[in-house]
C-alpha positions in Angstrom: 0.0 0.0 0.0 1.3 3.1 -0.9 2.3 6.0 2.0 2.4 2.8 4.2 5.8 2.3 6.3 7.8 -0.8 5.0 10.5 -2.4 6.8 13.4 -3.9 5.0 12.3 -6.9 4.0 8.8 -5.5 2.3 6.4 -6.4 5.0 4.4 -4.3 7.4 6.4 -3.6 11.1 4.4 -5.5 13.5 1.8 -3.3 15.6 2.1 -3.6 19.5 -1.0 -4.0 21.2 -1.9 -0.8 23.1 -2.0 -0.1 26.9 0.5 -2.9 27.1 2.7 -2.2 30.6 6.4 -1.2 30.2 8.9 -4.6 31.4 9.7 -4.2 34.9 12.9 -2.5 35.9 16.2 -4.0 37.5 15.0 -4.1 41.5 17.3 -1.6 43.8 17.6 -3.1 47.0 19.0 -1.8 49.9 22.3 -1.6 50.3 22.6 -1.7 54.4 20.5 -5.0 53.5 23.1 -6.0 50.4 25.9 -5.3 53.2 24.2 -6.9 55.9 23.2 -10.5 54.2 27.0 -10.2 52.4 28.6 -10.4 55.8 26.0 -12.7 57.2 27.0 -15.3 54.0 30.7 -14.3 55.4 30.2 -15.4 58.9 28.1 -18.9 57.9 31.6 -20.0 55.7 32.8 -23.4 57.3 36.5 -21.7 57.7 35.0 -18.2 59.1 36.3 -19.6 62.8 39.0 -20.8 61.5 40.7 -17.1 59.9 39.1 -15.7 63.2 40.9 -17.6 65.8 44.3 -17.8 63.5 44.3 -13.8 62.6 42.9 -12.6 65.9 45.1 -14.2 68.1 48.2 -13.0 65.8 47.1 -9.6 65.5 46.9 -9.4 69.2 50.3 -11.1 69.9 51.8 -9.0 67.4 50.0 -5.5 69.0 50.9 -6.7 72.4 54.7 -6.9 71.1 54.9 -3.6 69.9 53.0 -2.2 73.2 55.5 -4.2 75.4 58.4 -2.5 73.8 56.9 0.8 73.7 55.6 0.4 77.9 58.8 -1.1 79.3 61.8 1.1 77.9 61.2 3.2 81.1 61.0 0.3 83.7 64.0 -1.1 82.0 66.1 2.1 82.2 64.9 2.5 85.6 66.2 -0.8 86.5 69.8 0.1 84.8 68.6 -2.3 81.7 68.5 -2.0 78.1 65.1 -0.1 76.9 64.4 -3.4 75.1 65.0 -6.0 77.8 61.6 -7.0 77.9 60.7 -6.9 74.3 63.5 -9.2 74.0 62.1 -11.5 76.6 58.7 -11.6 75.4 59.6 -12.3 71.5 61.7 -15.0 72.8 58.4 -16.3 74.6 56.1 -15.3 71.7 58.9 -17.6 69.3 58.5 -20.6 71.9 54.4 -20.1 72.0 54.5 -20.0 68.0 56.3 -23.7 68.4 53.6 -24.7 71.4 50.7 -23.4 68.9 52.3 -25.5 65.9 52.4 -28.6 67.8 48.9 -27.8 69.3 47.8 -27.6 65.4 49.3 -30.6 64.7 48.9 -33.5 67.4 45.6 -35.4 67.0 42.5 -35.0 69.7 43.5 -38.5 71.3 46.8 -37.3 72.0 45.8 -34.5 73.3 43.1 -36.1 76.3 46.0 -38.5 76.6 48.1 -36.2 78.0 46.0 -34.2 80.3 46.9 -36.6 83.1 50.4 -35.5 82.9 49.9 -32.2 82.6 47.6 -31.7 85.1 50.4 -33.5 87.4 53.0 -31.4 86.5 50.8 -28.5 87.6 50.4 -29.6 90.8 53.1 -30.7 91.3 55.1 -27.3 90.3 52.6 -25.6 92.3 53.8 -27.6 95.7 57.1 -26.6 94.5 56.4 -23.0 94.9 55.8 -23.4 98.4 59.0 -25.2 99.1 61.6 -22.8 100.7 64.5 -21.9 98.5 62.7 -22.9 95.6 59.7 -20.5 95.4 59.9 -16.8 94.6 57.7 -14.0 96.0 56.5 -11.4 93.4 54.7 -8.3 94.7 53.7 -10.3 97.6 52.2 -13.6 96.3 54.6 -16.4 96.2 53.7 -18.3 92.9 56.9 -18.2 90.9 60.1 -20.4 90.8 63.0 -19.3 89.5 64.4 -20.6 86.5 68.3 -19.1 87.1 69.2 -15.5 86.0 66.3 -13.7 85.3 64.0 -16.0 84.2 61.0 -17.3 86.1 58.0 -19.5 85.8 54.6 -18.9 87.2 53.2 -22.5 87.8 49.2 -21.4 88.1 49.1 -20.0 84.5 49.7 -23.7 83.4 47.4 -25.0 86.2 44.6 -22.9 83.5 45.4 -25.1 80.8 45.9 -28.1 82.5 42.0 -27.9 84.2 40.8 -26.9 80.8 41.9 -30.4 79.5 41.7 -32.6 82.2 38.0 -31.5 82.9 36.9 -31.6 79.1 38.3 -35.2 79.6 36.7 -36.4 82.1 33.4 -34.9 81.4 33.9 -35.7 78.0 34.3 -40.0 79.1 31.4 -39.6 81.5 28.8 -38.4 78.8 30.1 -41.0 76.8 28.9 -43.4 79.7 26.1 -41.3 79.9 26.6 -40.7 83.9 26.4 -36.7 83.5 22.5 -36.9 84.0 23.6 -37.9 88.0 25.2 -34.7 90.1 27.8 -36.2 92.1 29.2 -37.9 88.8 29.5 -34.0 87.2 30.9 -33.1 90.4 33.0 -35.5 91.4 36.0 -35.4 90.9 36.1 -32.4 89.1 34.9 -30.1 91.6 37.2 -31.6 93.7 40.4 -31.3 92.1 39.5 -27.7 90.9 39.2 -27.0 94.5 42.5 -27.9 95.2 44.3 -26.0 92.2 42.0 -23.1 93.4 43.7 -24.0 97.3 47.4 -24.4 96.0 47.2 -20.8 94.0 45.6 -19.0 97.3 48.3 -19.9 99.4 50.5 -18.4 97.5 48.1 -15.3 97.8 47.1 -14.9 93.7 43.3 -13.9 94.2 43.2 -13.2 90.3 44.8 -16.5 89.0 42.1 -18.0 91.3 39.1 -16.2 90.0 40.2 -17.1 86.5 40.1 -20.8 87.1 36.9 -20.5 88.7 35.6 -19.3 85.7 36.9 -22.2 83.6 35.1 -24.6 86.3 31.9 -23.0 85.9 32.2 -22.8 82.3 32.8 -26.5 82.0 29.7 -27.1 84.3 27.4 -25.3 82.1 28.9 -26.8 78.9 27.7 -30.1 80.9 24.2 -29.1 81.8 24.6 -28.2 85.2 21.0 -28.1 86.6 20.7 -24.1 87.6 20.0 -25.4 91.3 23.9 -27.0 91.4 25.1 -24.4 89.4 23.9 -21.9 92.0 25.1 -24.1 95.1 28.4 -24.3 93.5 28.4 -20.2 92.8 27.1 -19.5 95.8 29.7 -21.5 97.9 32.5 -20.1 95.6 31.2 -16.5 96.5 31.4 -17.1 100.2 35.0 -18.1 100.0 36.0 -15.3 97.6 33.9 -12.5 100.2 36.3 -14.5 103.3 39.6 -14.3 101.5 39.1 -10.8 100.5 37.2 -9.5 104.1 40.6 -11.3 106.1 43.1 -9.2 103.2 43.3 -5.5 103.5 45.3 -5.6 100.7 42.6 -6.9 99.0 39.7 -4.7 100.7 41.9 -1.3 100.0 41.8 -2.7 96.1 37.8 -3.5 96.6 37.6 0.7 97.9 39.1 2.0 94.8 36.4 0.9 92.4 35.0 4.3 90.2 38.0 6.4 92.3 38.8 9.5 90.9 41.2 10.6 92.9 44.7 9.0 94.8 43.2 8.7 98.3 44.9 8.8 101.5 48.1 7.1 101.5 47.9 7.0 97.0 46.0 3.5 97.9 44.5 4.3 94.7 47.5 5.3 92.9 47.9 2.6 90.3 43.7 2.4 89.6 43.9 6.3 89.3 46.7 6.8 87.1 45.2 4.3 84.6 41.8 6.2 84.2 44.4 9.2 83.6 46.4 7.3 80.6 43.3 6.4 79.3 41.6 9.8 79.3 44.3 11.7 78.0 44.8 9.1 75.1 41.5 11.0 73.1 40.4 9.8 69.7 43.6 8.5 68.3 45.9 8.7 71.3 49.2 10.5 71.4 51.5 8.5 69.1 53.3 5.0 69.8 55.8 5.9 72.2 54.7 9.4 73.8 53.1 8.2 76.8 53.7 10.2 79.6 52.1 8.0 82.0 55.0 5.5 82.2 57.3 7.4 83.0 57.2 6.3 86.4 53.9 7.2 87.6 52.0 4.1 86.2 52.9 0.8 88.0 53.0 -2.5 85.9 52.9 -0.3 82.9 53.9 -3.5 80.5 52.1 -5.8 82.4 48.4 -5.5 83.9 48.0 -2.3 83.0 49.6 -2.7 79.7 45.9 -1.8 78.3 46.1 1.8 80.1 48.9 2.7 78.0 47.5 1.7 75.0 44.7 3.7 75.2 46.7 6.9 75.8 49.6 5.9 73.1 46.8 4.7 70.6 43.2 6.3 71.8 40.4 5.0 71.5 40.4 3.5 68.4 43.3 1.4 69.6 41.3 0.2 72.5 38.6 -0.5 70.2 40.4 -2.5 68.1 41.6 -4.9 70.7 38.2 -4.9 72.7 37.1 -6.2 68.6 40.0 -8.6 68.0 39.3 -10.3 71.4 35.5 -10.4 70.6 36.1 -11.7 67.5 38.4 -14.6 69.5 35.6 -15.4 71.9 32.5 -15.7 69.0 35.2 -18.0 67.2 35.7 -20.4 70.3 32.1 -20.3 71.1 31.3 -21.2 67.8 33.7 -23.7 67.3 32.1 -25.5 71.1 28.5 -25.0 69.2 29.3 -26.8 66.0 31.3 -30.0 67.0 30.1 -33.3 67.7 32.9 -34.5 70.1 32.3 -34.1 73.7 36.2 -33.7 74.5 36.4 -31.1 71.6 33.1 -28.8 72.8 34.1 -28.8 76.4 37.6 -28.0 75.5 36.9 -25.5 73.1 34.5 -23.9 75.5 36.9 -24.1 78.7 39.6 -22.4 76.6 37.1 -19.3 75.8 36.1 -19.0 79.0 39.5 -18.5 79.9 40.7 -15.9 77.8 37.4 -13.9 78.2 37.1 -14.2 81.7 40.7 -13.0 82.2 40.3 -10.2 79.3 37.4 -8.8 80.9 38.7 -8.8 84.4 42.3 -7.3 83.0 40.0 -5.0 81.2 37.5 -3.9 83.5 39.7 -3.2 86.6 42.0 -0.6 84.0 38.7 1.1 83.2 37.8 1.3 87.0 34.6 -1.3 87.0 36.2 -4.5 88.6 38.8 -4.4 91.6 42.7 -4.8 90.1 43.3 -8.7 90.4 46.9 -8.5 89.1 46.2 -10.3 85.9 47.9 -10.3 82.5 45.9 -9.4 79.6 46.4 -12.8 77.6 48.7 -12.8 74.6 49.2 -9.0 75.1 50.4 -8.8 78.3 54.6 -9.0 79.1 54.9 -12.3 80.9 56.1 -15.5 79.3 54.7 -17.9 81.7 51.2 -16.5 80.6 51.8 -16.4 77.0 53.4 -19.9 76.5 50.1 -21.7 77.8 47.9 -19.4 76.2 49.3 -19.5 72.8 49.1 -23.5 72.9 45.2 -23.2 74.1 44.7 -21.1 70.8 46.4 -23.8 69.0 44.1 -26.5 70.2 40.9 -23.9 69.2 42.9 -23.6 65.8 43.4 -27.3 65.9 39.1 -27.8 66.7 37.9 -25.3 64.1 40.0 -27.0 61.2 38.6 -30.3 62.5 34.9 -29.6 61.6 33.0 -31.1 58.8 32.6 -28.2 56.4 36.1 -26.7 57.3 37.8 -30.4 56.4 35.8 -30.2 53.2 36.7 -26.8 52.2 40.2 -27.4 52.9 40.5 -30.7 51.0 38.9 -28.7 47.6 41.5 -26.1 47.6 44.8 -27.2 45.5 48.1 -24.8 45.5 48.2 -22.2 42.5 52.1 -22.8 42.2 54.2 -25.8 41.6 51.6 -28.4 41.4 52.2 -30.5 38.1 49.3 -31.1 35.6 47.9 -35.1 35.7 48.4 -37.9 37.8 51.1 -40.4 36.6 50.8 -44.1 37.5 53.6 -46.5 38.5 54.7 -47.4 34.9 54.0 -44.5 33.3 57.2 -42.7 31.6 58.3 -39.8 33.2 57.6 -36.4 30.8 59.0 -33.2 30.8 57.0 -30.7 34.4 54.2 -29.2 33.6 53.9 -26.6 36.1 50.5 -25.3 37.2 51.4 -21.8 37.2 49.3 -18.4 36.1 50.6 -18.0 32.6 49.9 -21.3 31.8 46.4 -21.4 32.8 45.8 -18.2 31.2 47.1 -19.6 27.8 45.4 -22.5 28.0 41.8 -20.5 28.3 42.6 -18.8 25.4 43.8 -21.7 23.4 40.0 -23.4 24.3 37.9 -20.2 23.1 37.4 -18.8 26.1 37.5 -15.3 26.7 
């Protein structure tokens, strides 16, 4: 028809029916919702405990280095030392931990409940050995150290953690096997017992903190067990009545209980030490006032590399600083509890759990008593803290976390599907086959061999 429009093949353009509704655009979605269900995909990956526990715990040994040598050069000078005889000390312990968290990695599950027996002897039986005249060594008035010649000591009560940690997931671990947990005197016996008397072999020698620490790892195994809440309270209830004794017969310990929220020194600077630290702390501002310009070492902070090594932080490194360890430890203790949720092996979930208790107990009691909330129990901060004898069992209690979190079912899988990018040769070869010329599984190659096939 003439005056008609013709495409370019002669026939009439198609007519589109009317009032037909435009296609439906590409949906925006949130992007706090995006971000939010991205990171929740991130945290559900079998190996997200595992990069948690392995990072976090490096990040903080590494921090706690460089705070250790930045907080002792004063005490060292002071003491007519080299500014980095500490740091020098504590590397050397954070070399040996690194070997204790290898072989942690490494040695299988049954090894490891096989030699809580021994371990758990050894504790005790270096703890005897502290109360033995000649051999035992008072520190700041509580004699729990032995001396090792020359300058180097050993605190037996930071191993006792470890070795209640793995002798209770043990024996807990056997008796739900033999299904005897549902009676109470087989979940108390004997490991209320024997907790007791670690707990009565650390308070002779006068450490308060060390004892509060491993009465959080006891409690923590009884609630992994299913402690009815009515022995869970007698047993909290009769560990309170001790504590409130030992600390009502101390006045050391009641003048530390006086200078919770103290703002100022007090009579006699009782509160010198709990003071001071709010003072580091405060003056440390957003982003502190550069690694190394602390003024509050400089002799007017005790323990500055040690209990109160978190004091110093904040005023060298602010508060981000603070915040970043207060994260990296989090991130430690949602790893370990994770790793307790997810197994299927008693020995593993009580183990895992005792071992988070641990180092989130003693972080929040470190913690709390720098900021003024908890009295000062005179304990390290773990793996930050100077002190090898609390580093060295630490560090191996990360490496049996490490050791759990590779060990569950999605993490084995995910780690048996990944192959190394370099040096792995192309094809399997068979016992006759003729040897040929490597093939090396490199970038390049790969690359050249998706072109070569069409891809693009």
């Amino acid at each position: 028809m003439p005056g008609s429009p013709q495409s370019r093949t002669g026939r009439p353009p198609v007519q589109r029916a009317a009032g037909r509704p435009p296609a439906p655009g590409p949906r925006h979605e949130n992007p706090v919702l995006r971000l939010y269900l991205r990171l929740r995909r991130a945290w559900d990956r079998p190996l997200t405990a595992y990069y948690l526990i392995f990072g976090g715990s490096a990040l903080i040994t590494v921090l706690g280095l460089v705070m250790v040598y930045s907080a002792s050069q004063i005490t060292a000078l002071q003491l007519s030392l080299p500014g980095s005889y500490f740091f020098r000390k504590q590397a050397l312990a954070a070399l040996i931990g690194a070997g204790l968290l290898v072989a942690a990695m490494r040695v299988p599950v049954k090894l490891h409940r096989a030699l809580a027996y021994p371990i758990l002897a050894g504790a005790v039986f270096l703890m005897i050995l502290v109360q033995v005249p000649g051999i035992g060594v008072a520190v700041n008035g509580n004699q729990n150290w032995i001396s090792l010649g020359g300058s180097f000591q050993i605190q037996p009560s930071e191993f006792g953690k470890l070795a209640l940690v793995l002798w209770g997931a043990d024996l807990l671990a056997r008796k739900q096997e033999r299904k005897l947990l549902t009676q109470w005197k087989h979940m108390l016996v004997p490991l209320v017992p024997a907790a007791f008397m670690l707990l009565g072999l650390i308070m002779i020698g006068g450490d308060m903190g060390t004892a509060i620490i491993l009465t959080a790892i006891l409690f923590g195994l009884l609630w992994l067990a299913g402690a009815p809440t009515r022995l869970f309270a007698g047993v909290l209830s009769v560990a309170a009545l001790l504590g409130f004794i030992l600390i009502k017969t101390s006045p050391n310990r009641m003048a530390r209980l006086g200078c919770l929220g103290a703002t100022d020194p007090g009579p006699g600077d009782a509160c010198w030490q709990a003071v001071h630290g709010i003072y580091a702390l405060a003056s440390g501002g957003l982003f502190g006032s550069g690694l190394g310009a602390s003024v509050e070492k400089w002799g007017q902070l005790p323990e500055a590399h040690t209990d109160f090594i978190f004091a110093v932080t904040g005023e060298e490194l602010g508060l981000a600083g603070t915040l970043s360890v207060l994260a990296l430890f989090a991130a430690l203790g949602y790893a370990g509890i994770r790793v307790a949720g997810r197994t299927e092996d008693p020995f593993v979930r009580y183990a895992a759990g005792g071992v988070t208790t641990w180092i989130t107990a003693q972080a929040v009691i470190n913690i709390g008593a720098v900021l003024g909330l908890l009295p000062i129990a005179g304990v390290p901060l773990p793996l930050f803290s100077y002190g090898g004898s609390a580093l060295l069992p630490t560090m191996f209690a990360i490496g049996l976390l490490i050791a759990f979190a590779r060990d569950e079912p999605g993490a084995r899988a995910a780690l048996a599907l990944r192959q190394p990018r370099f040096g792995r040769k192309r094809g399997a070869r068979g016992p006759g086959t003729k040897r040929g010329p490597r093939s090396w599984n490199t970038m390049r190659r790969r690359a050249s061999a998706a072109r070569s096939s069409g891809e693009r």
